[in-house]
C-alpha positions in Angstrom: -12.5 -52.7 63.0 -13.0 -55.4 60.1 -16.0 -54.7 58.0 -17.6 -57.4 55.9 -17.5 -56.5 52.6 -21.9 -57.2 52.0 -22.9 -54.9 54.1 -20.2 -52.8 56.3 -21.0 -54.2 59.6 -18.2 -55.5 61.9 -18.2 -59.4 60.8 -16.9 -62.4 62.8 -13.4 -62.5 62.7 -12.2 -63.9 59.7 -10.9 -67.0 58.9 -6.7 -67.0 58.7 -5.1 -67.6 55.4 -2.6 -70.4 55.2 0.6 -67.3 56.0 -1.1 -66.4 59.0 -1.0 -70.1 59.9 2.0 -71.2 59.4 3.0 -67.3 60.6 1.7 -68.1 64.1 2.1 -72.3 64.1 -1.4 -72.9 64.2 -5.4 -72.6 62.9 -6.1 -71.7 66.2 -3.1 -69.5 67.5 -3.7 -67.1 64.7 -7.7 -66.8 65.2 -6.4 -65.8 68.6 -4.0 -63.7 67.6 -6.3 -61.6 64.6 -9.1 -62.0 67.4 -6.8 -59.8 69.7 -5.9 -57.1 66.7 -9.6 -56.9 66.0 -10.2 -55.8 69.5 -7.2 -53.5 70.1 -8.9 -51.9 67.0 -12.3 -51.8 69.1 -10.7 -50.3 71.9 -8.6 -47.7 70.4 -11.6 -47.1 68.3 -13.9 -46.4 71.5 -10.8 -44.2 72.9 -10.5 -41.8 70.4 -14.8 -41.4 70.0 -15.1 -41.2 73.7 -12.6 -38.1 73.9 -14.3 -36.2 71.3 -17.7 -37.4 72.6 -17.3 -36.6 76.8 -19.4 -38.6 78.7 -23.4 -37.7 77.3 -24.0 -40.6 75.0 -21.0 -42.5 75.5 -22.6 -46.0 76.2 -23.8 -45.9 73.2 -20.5 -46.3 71.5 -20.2 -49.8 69.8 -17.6 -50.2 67.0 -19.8 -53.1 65.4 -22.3 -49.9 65.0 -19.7 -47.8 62.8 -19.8 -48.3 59.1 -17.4 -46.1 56.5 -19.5 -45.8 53.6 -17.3 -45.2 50.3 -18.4 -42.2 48.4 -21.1 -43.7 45.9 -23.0 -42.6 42.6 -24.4 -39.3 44.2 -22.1 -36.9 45.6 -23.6 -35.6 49.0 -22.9 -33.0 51.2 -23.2 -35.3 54.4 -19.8 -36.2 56.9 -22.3 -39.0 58.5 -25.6 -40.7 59.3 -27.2 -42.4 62.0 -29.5 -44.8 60.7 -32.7 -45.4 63.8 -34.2 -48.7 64.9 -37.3 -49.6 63.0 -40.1 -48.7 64.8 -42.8 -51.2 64.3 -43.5 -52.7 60.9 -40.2 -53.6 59.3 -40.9 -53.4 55.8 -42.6 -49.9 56.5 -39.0 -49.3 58.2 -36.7 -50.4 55.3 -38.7 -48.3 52.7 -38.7 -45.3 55.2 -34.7 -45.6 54.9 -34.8 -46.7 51.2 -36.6 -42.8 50.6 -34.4 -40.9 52.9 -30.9 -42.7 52.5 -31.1 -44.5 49.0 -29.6 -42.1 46.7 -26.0 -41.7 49.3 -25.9 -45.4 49.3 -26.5 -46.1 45.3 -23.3 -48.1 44.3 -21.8 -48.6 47.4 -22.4 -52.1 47.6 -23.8 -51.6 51.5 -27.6 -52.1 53.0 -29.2 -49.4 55.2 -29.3 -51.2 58.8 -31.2 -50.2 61.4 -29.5 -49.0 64.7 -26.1 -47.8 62.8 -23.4 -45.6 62.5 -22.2 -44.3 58.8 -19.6 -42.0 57.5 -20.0 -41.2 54.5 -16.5 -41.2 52.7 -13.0 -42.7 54.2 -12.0 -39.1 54.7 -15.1 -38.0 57.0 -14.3 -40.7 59.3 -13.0 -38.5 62.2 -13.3 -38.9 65.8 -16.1 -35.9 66.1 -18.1 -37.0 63.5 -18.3 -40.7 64.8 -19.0 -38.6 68.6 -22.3 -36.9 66.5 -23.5 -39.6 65.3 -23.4 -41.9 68.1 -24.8 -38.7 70.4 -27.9 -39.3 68.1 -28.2 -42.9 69.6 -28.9 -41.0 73.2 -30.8 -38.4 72.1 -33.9 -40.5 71.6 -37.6 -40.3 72.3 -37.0 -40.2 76.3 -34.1 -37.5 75.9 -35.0 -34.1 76.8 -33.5 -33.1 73.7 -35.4 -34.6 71.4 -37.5 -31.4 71.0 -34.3 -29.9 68.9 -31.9 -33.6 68.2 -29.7 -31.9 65.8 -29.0 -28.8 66.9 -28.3 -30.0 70.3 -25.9 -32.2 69.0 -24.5 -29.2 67.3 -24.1 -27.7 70.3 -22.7 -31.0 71.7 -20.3 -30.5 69.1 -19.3 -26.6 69.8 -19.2 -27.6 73.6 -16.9 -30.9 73.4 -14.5 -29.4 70.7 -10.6 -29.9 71.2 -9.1 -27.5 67.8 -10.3 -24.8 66.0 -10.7 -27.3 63.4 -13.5 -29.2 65.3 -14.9 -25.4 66.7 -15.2 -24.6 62.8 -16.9 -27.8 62.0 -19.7 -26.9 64.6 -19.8 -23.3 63.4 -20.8 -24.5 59.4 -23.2 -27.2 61.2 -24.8 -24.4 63.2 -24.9 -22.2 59.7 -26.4 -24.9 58.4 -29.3 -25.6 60.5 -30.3 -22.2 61.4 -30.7 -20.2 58.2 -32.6 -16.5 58.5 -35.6 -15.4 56.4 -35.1 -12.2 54.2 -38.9 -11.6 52.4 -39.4 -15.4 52.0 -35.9 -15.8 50.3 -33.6 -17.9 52.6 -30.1 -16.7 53.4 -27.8 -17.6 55.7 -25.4 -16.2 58.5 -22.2 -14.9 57.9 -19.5 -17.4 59.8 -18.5 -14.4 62.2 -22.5 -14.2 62.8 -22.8 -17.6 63.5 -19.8 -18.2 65.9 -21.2 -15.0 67.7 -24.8 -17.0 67.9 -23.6 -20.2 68.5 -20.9 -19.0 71.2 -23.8 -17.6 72.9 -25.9 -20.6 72.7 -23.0 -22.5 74.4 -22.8 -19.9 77.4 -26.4 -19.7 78.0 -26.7 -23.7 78.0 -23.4 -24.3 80.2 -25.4 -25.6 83.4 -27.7 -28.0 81.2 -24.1 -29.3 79.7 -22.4 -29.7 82.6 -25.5 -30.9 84.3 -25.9 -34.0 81.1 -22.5 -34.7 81.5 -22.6 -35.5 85.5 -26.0 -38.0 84.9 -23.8 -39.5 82.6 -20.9 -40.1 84.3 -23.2 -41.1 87.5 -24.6 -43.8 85.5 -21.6 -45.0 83.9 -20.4 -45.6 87.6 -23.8 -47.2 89.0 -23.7 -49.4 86.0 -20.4 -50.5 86.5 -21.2 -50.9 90.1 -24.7 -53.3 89.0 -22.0 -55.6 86.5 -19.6 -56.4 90.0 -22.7 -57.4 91.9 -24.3 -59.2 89.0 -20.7 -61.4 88.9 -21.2 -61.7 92.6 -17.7 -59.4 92.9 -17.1 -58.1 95.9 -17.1 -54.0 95.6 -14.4 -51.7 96.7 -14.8 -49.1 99.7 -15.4 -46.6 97.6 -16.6 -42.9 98.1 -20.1 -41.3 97.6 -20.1 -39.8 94.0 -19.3 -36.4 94.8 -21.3 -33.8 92.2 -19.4 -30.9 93.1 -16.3 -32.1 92.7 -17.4 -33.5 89.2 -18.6 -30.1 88.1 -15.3 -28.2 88.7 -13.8 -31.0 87.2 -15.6 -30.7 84.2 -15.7 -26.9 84.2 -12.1 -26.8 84.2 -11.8 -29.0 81.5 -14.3 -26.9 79.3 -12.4 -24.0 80.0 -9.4 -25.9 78.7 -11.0 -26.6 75.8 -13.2 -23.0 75.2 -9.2 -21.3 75.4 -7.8 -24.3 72.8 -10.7 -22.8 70.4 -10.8 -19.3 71.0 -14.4 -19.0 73.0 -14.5 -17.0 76.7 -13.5 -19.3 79.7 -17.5 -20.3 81.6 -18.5 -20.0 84.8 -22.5 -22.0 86.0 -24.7 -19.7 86.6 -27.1 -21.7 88.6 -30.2 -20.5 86.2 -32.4 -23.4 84.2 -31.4 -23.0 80.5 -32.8 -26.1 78.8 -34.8 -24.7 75.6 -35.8 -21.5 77.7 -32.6 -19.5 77.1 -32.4 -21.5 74.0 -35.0 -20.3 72.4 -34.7 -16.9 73.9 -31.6 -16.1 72.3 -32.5 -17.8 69.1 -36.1 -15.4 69.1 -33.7 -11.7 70.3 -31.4 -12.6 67.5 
């Protein structure tokens, strides 16, 4: 994914240098050609985030969203950022992300743009945390998440990890996020405490996961469907989307996953769990 060096966002593919010229015989051949790389790079880009992602939120991956941000004057604590649209008055919206944002950008060299994706250091740039951040692009204003964006995606993250690795990166995020109050003095879980929490969290909101996922992957296909007709091309015989099929398909692979990471194998247990059981387990604990 090329980068312009101003201000981190995917530029227009660059012009060649006289070696890649004469390299591929012509001005035009080689625009073609680092055209081609640039969008292999895309692609493979979208592969890998759309794996660690699963389907909720996936159209809204776009590599000319994903900045790398090297580490600047102020060293933060952050993996990533996702930068909203300004809402309204722009100039309200650039010194809303001047007062939250400034200080990780100072000396970096790159603006704050609306509507993007940053990781904050070459080394943070991972799969999973490019997957949460781009989850914040879907978990918007009309989301029924929006009550609780982060931790959702926290939960996003505990549900769609592959390794133990990406399991422990949701267990410090869920540390994070939901400290305990001991006689107005904040402390924080133990990391045995917190996987027990947030591996309960996970079980209690398997249906609403599942569930996410199968909108998702029913509007990927009616979207794809509305493109063909839209080009006037002709659509495949091709079967009803089939819900219960979907589910086991994605329960199985959860299960995959929940046994690469050490959590219990899940079964849907048919009960509503958005925020309900949520909170529910969140207020026992």
């Amino acid at each position: 994914m090329a980068n312009d060096s101003k201000n981190g966002i995917r530029s227009l593919v660059r012009e060649p240098d006289a070696l890649q010229t004469a390299l591929y015989g012509s001005r035009e051949e080689a625009l073609r050609q680092r055209k081609l790389q640039e969008d292999m790079v895309d692609i493979e880009f979208m592969n890998e985030v759309n794996q660690a992602m699963g389907p909720y939120g996936s159209q809204d991956i776009d590599p000319s969203r994903a900045v790398t941000v090297p580490t600047g004057k102020w060293r933060y604590s952050i993996g990533g950022l996702y930068a909203p649209p300004d809402e309204g008055d722009w100039e309200k919206g650039r010194k809303r992300r001047e007062d939250r944002y400034g200080q990780i950008f100072e000396g970096t060299g790159i603006d704050i743009t609306p509507d993007t994706v940053y990781a904050i250091g070459g080394d943070q740039a991972a799969p999973r945390l490019w997957a949460h951040e781009f989850r914040h692009r879907s978990i918007n204003k009309s989301s029924p998440l929006w009550k609780d964006e982060e931790r959702w995606n926290i939960i996003f993250d505990a549900w769609r990890a592959r390794t133990p690795e990406e399991w422990q990166s949701a267990i410090d995020s869920w540390q994070v996020q939901n400290p305990k109050s001991n006689k107005g003095e904040i402390e924080y879980l133990t990391n045995e405490e917190t996987e027990d929490h947030l591996k309960k969290i996970v079980n209690a909101n398997v249906d609403t996961l599942i569930n996410l996922e199968i909108q998702a992957r029913k509007g990927m296909r009616q979207r794809m469907l509305d493109e063909l007709k839209e080009k006037n091309i002709s659509i495949p015989d091709i079967p009803e989307f089939d819900e219960d099929k979907e589910k086991n398909r994605l329960i199985k692979q959860a299960n995959s996953r929940a046994l690469s990471v050490g959590r219990d194998e899940l079964e849907l247990t048919g009960k509503k769990t958005l925020y309900e059981k949520f909170y529910e387990i969140l207020e026992r604990d």
